[in-house]
C-alpha positions in Angstrom: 0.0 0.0 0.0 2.9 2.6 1.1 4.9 1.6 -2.9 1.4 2.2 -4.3 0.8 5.9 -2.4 4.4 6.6 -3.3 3.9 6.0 -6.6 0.7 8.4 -6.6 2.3 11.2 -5.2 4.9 11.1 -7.6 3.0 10.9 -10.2 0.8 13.6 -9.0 4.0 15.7 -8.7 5.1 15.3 -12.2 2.0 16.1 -14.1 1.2 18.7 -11.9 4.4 20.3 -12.7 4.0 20.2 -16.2 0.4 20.6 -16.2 0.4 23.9 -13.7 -0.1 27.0 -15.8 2.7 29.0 -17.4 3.3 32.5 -16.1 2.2 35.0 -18.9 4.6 36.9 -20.5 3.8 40.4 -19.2 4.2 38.8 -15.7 7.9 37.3 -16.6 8.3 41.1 -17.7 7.3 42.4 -14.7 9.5 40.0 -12.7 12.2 41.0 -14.9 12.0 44.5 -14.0 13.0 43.5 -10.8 15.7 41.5 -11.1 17.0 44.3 -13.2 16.8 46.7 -10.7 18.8 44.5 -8.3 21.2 43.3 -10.6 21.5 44.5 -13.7 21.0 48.5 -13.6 24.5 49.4 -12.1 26.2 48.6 -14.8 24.0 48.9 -18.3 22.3 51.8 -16.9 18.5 52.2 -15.4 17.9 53.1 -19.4 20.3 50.1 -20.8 22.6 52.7 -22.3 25.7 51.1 -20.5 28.6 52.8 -20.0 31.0 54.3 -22.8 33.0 51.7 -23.8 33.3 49.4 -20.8 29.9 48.2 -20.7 27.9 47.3 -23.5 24.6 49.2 -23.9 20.9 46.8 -23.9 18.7 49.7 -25.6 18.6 48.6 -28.9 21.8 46.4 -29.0 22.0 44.4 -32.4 24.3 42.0 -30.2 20.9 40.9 -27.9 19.0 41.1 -30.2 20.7 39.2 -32.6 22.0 36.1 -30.2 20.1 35.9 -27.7 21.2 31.9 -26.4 24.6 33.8 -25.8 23.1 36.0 -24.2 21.2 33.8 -22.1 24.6 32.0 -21.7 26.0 35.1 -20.9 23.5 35.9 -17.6 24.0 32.3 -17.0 27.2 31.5 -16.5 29.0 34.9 -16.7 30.9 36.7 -19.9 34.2 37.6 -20.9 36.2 38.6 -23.7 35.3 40.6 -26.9 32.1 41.1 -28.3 30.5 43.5 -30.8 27.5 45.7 -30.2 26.4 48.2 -32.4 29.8 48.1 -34.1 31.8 48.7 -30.8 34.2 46.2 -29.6 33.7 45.6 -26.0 36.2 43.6 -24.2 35.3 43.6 -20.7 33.9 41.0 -18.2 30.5 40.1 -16.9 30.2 37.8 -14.0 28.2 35.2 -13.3 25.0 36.9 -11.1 23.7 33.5 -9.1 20.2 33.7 -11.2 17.9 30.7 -11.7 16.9 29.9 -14.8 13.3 31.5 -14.1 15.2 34.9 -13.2 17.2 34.6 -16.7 14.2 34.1 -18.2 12.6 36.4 -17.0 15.2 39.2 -16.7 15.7 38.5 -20.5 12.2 38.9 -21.2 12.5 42.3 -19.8 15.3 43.7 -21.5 14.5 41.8 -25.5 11.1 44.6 -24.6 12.9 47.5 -23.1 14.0 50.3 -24.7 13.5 49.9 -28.3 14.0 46.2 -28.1 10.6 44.3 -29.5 11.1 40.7 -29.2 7.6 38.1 -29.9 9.4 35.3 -28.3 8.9 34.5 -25.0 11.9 32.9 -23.1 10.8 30.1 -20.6 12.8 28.7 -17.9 12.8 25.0 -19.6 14.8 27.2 -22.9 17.0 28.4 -20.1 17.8 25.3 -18.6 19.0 23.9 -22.4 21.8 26.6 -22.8 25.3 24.7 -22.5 27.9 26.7 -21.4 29.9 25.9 -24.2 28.1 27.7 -26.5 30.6 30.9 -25.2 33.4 29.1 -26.4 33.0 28.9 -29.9 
């Protein structure tokens, strides 16, 4: 009888996580507001302008918009080294913040629909999760 409860519950567990509703996207944006606040701002600005040429600007950065698994990567696992955004060269170092992949996803929700940036996708937690960190070494 106990194997046969066990075997509810965890069954009950598993469909109910992949059954539960989805947070909307307009709530991941909202959640990603504040994770930028707390993380983010100091560096790329409270408008995502950055800063000269040490940090890279977010307001309508061809870079995000244009690889956004890096940049997932990026928030995941930390960045450093050159990259190109709106034809500057930035080689400078992001580090890695301690986010779980619901606060990537959401904090990149926020910013791919910030500031000029118009994104339709919606970045999930699960697309998160898939981002191998090697994808920054190639």
């Amino acid at each position: 009888m106990k194997l046969l409860l066990m075997f509810y519950f965890l069954g009950m567990s598993f469909f109910g996580y992949f059954l539960a509703p989805q947070k909307s996207k307009a709530e991941s944006i909202k959640n990603g507001s504040e994770i930028y606040h707390d993380f983010c701002y100091r560096c790329h600005g409270i408008n995502g302008v950055g800063q000269d040429d040490l940090i890279p600007p977010l307001k309508s950065s061809d870079y995000l918009m244009n690889n956004i698994d890096l940049s997932i990567a990026g928030l995941k696992y930390g960045l450093k080294g050159k990259i190109t955004v709106n034809g500057i060269v930035y080689d400078s170092y992001m580090a890695y913040q301690g986010l779980d992949n619901d606060e990537i996803a959401d904090v990149m929700n926020y910013i791919l629909n910030q500031w000029e940036n118009i994104n339709e996708g919606f970045i999930t937690a699960q697309q998160v999760e898939k981002i191998p960190k090697s994808i920054l070494e190639k």
